[in-house]
N, C-alpha and C positions, 0 to 999 in steps of 0.2 A: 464429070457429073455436075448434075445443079450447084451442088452444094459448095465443090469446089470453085464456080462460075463464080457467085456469089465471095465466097471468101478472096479469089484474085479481085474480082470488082471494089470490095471494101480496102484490101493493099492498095491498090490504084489511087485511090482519092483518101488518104490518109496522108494528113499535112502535120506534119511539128514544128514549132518554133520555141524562142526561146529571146529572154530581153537580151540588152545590152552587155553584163557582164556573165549572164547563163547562169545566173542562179535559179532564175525561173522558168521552167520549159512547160511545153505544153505539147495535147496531140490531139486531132481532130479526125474523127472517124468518121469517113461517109459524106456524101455531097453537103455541099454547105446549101442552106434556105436560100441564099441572093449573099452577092457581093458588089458593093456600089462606098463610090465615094462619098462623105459626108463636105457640105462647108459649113454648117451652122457656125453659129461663134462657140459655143459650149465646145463644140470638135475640135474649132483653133484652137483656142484657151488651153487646153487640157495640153493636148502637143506640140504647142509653140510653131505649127503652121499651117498654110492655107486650106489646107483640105488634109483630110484623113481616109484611107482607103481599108471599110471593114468586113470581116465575114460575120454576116449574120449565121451562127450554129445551133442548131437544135439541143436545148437541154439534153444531159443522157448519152450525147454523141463525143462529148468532148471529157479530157480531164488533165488535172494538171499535176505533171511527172516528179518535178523536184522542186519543192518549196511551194507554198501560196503565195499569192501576190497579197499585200496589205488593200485592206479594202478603203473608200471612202466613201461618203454620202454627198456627191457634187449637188445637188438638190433634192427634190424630196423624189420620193420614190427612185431615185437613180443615185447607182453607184459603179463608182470608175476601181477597176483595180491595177497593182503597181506594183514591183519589184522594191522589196525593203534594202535592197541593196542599191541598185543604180538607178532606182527613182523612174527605171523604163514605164509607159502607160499598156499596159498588157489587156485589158475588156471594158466592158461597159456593159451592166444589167441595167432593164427599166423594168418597173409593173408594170407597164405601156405592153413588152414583150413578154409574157409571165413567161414561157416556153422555150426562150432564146438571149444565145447570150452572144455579143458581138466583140470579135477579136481584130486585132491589126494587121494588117497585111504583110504590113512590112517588116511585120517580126518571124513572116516562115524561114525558113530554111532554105526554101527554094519558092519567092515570090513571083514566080512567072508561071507555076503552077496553077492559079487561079486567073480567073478572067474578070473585071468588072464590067457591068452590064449596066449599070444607071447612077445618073448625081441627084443625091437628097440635097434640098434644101439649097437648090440653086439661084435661088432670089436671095440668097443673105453671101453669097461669093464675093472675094474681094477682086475691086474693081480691074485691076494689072495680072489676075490671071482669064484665062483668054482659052475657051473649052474647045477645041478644035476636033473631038476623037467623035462624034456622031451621036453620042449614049443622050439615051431621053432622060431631062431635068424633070425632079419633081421638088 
């Protein structure tokens, strides 16, 4: 039936993740908005390297299973959030996205489950990495 369509469609694209020591997990329901690499330096800073690969989620769609992450204000209107335990970088909210909250890639469970399709902020890249996969820079 439809409805069952719909409910297999929604299992299909339901991603969990969880930091470094798994005190913080997470679950994300339903296509993600875009997934693209970030390089800004705010991106580096925060993870300690050259690029960060995130999913942009729609408020609503997502929630987090065990523990919150400690939040922080890295600038004004933006906040990073993080594992009080092992210090993992777990999202990033902006007022920029009132609607969307952006997670790591690299903290699913199974990160080959997504695809990235474009690099933000590829005028601020550092010099020695070297974009070879085709994706359109913005």
């Amino acid at each position: 039936s439809e409805g069952e369509d719909t409910l297999h469609q929604e299992e299909q694209t339901k991603l969990t993740g969880h930091c470094l020591c798994g005190t913080t997990r997470f679950v994300l329901v339903g296509a993600p908005n875009w997934v693209g690499h970030c390089h800004c330096e705010s991106c580096r800073r925060a993870t300690a390297s050259p690029f960060t690969t995130w999913i942009g989620q729609e408020n609503g769609t997502w929630t987090f299973l065990k523990n919150q992450p400690v939040c922080y204000e890295s600038s004004l209107g933006n906040t990073r959030g993080f594992c009080g335990t092992c210090g993992s970088p777990m999202f990033f909210r902006s007022n920029r996205y009132p609607n969307e909250t952006h997670f790591y890639a690299a903290l699913l469970e199974d990160p080959e489950a997504i695809k990235p399709t474009i690099h933000f902020h590829a005028d601020e890249k550092v010099s020695w990495v070297h974009l070879s996969d085709g994706l359109p820079q913005e």
